[in-house]
N, C-alpha and C positions, 0 to 999 in steps of 0.2 A: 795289647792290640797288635797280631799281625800284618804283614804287608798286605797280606790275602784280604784277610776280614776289614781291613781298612777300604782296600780298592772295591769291597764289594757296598760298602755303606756309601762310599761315595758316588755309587752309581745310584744307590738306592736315593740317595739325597739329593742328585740332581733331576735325578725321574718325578721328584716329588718336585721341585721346583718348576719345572719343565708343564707337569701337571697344572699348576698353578695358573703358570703363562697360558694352559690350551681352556682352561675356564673361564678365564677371564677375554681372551680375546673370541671365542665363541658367543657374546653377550650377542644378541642381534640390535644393539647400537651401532657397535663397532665392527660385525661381519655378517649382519644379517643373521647369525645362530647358526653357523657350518658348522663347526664342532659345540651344538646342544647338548650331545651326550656326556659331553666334559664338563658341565656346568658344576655338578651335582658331589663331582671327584677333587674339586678344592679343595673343599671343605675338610676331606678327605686326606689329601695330603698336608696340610695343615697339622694334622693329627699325628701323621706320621714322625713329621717333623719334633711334636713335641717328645714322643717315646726315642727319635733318636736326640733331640738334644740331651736329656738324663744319662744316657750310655757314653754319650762323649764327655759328658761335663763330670761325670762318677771315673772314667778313666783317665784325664786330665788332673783329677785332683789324686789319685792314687798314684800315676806314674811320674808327674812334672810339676805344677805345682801344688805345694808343699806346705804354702805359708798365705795366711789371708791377705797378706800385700802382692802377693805375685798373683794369686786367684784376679784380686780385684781388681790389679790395672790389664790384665787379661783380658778380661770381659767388659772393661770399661772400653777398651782398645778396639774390643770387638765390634761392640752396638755404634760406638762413636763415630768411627771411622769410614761408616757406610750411609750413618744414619744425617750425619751432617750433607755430605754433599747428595742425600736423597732429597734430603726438606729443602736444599735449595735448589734442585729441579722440578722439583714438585710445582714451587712455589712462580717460578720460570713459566713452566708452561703450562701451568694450571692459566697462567696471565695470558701467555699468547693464545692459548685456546678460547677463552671465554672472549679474546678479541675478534676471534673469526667467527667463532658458532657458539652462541652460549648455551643452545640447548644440548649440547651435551654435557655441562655441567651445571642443569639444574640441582636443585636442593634434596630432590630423590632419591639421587646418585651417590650422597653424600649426608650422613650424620650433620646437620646445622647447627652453629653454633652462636655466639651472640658475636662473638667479631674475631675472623679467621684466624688473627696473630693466638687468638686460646687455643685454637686446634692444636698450632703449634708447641705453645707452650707448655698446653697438657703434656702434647705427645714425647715431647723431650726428658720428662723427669718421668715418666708410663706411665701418667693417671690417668688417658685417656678413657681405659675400659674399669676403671673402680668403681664399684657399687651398682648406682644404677648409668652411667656415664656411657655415651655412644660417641666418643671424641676423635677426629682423625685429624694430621696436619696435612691441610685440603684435599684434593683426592686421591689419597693414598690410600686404598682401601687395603690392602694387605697389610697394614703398619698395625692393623686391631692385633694382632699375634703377638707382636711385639713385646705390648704389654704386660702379656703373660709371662713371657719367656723370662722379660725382666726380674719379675717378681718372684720367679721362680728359682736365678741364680742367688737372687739376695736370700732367700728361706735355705737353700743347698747351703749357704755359705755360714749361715748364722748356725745351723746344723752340726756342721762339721766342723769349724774353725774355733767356735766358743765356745763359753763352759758357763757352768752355774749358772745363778740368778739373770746374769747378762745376757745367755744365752736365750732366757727363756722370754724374758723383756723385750729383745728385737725379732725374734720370733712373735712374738705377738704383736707389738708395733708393725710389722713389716705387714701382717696377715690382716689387723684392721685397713690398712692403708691400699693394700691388692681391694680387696672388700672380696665379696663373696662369688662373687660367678668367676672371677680368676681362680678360688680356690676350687671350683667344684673340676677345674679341669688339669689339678695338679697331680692327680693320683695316674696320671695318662704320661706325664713326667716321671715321675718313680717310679712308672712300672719300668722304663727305660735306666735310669742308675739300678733297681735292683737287678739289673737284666746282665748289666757288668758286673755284677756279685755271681748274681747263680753261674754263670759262664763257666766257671773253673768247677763248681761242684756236679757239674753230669759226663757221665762216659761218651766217650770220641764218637761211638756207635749208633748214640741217639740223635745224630746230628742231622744225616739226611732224613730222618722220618721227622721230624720236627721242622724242617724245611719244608716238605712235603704235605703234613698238617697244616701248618700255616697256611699255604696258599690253596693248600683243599677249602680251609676255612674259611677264608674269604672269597671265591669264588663261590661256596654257600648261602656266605652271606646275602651277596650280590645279587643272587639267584632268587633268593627269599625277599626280594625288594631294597633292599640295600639300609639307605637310611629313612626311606620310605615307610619302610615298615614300623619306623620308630618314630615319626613326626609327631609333633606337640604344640602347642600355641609357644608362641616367642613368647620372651618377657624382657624387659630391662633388669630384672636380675639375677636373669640366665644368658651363659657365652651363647653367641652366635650358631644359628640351628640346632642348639642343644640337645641330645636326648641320651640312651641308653648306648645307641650306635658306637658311639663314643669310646667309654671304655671296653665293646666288645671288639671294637680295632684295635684301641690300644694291647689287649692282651692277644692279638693276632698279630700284629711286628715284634711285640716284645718277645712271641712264639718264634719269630722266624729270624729273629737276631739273635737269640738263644742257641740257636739251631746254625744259623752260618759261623759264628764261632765254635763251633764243637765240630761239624764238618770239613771236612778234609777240601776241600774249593779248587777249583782248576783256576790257574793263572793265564790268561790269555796272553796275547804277542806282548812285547812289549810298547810298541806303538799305539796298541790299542791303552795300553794302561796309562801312559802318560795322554793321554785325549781324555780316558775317565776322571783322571788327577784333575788335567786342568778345566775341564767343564765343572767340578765337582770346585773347584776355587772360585768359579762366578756364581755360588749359590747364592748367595745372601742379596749379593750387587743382583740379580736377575728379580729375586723374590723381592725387591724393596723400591726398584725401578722400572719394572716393566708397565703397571699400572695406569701412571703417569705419560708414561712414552704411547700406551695403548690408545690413552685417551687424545692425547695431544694428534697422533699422526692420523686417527679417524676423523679427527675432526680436519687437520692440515689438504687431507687426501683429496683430494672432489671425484665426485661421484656416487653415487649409492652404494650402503654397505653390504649389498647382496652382489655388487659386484663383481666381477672375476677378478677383474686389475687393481680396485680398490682393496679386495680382499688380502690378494699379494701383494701388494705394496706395502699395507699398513701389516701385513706379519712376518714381512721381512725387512723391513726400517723397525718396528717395533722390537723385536728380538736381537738384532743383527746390536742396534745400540744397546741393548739393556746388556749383552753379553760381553761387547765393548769397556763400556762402562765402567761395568761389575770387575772385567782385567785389570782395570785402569787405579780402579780405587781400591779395593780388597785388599791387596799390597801394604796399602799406608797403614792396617793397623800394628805390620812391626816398627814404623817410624815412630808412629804416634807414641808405642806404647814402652819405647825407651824414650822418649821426649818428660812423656809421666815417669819415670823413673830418673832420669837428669834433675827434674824437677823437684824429687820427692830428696832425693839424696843432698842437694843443695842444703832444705833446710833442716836435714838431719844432723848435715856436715856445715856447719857454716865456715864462711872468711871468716877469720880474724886477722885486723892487720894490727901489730906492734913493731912500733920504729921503725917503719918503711918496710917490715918485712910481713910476708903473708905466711899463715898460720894453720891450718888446718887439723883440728882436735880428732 
């Protein structure tokens, strides 16, 4: 992984995130539908998100960690770190909001469940989205990802880390336990780690025309009606607007991450790189808190959401904290994740004390 190829995924990661944010606060609940056209392009990056998580989690396990205990408190570091003090804002002001306006969190809004503490608890261990399951920890609509992504480290990991019979045992435990519509969207993941394989097997030269491809292809796509074109009745035991679209994006980033590692990439200032660094460190905090925040300060705001003033107010306290935030907690998962290593080392290594003195085997 390049500094180049780095700073260019991280723009591409926060644009996706960013994405995210302009779909959701376009809802016409919350802004009367000023940005409608964004509604459609979540879902969208969404997807994104999954072909780049396989590229980063395939180069990670190639370059740094090594061993299934460092993989695991990794990602354990990772999801925890953001995801605990997400549930407890969620949970915050999912309260104060339904104190002021409840109708914007009615049951519509939100997957219902038999009593909120399971949203939660689902959504802590990812069973929210298994089988036929539509589970969130309260209004947290973006946390359905989550899910997946989980299940998909634990498959990468059983994959690569184990052997024999064992391997094949928690590979299949793990796959009954995702259930089926998380698996229907993990080939959208592997296209992204194979994409960190092929990387080194094509010439330097085919890099800007596969750059060039790619985004010729999806502006094709787009053009052709997007995911329009591929609509389908929903089910419960298919992901979230399901259809064919799906993997023909995924093989359209895993096209054009193919293609910015083999490209020779121009480095911009260096002011501008550390801005894309650090926008691109509040991904996850932006993706897992804005939601909540979206909902809460539409509802906080008075006025109509076709408003000018309410518009601006709620997308810039909306964002302004989710960006906050995200600075603020992202950070903790290298504390966390040597806390989980203090901890694991303890009782690998225990005290022993003999005759007043301590012992350490």
């Amino acid at each position: 992984m390049t500094s180049a190829l780095s700073l260019y995924l991280d723009a591409l990661r926060f644009a996706a995130a960013f994405t995210v944010f302009l779909s959701h606060y376009g809802a016409g609940r919350i802004s009367g539908g000023v940005f409608w056209r964004f509604a459609d392009y979540g879902h969208t990056a969404v997807l994104v998100f999954f072909v780049l998580s396989g590229f980063v989690i395939a180069s990670v396990t190639d370059t740094r960690e090594h061993s299934l205990k460092d993989y695991a408190l990794s990602r354990f570091a990772r999801l925890y770190s953001v995801m605990i003090p997400a549930f407890i804002l969620t949970a915050f002001l999912d309260y104060l909001g339904n104190a002021i306006d409840p109708t914007l969190y009615g049951p519509e809004w939100s997957p219902p469940v038999e009593h909120p503490v399971l949203g939660y608890a689902l959504s802590a261990v990812f069973l929210g989205e298994s089988w036929t399951l539509a589970v969130l920890p309260g209004f947290n609509v973006p946390f359905w990802s989550l899910n997946y992504e989980a299940w998909y480290y634990v498959l990468f990991a059983a994959a690569i880390f184990l052997r024999g019979p064992f391997r094949i045992a928690t590979l299949a435990t793990a796959g009954l336990l995702a259930g089926p519509k998380i698996l229907l969207l993990l080939p959208l993941w592997l296209m992204g780690a194979a994409a960190w394989r092929w990387r080194v097997a094509l010439p330097e030269r085919l890099g800007a025309p596969m750059i060039a491809a790619s985004v010729a292809g999806f502006i094709a796509l787009e053009a052709t009606g997007g995911q329009h074109s591929f609509r389908q009745p929903g089910s419960r035991w298919l992901p979230p607007e399901f259809s064919a679209y799906d993997y023909i994006l995924g093989a359209i980033v895993t096209l054009l991450i193919v293609g910015l590692a083999n490209a020779r990439l121009v480095m911009p200032a260096p002011r501008l790189q550390r801005m894309v660094h650090g926008l691109a460190g509040t991904t996850f905090g932006l993706y897992l808190l804005h939601f909540p925040l979206l909902n809460f300060f539409a509802t906080a705001v008075p006025g109509p959401p076709d408003g000018a003033v309410h518009r601006m107010l709620v997308f810039g306290l909306a964002l302004s904290a989710g960006l906050g935030l995200a600075r603020l907690i992202e950070p903790r998962k290298v504390a966390l994740k040597r806390a989980l290593y203090a901890v694991l080392s303890r009782r690998t290594h225990p005290v022993v004390v003999r005759q007043g003195q301590t012992w350490r085997p």
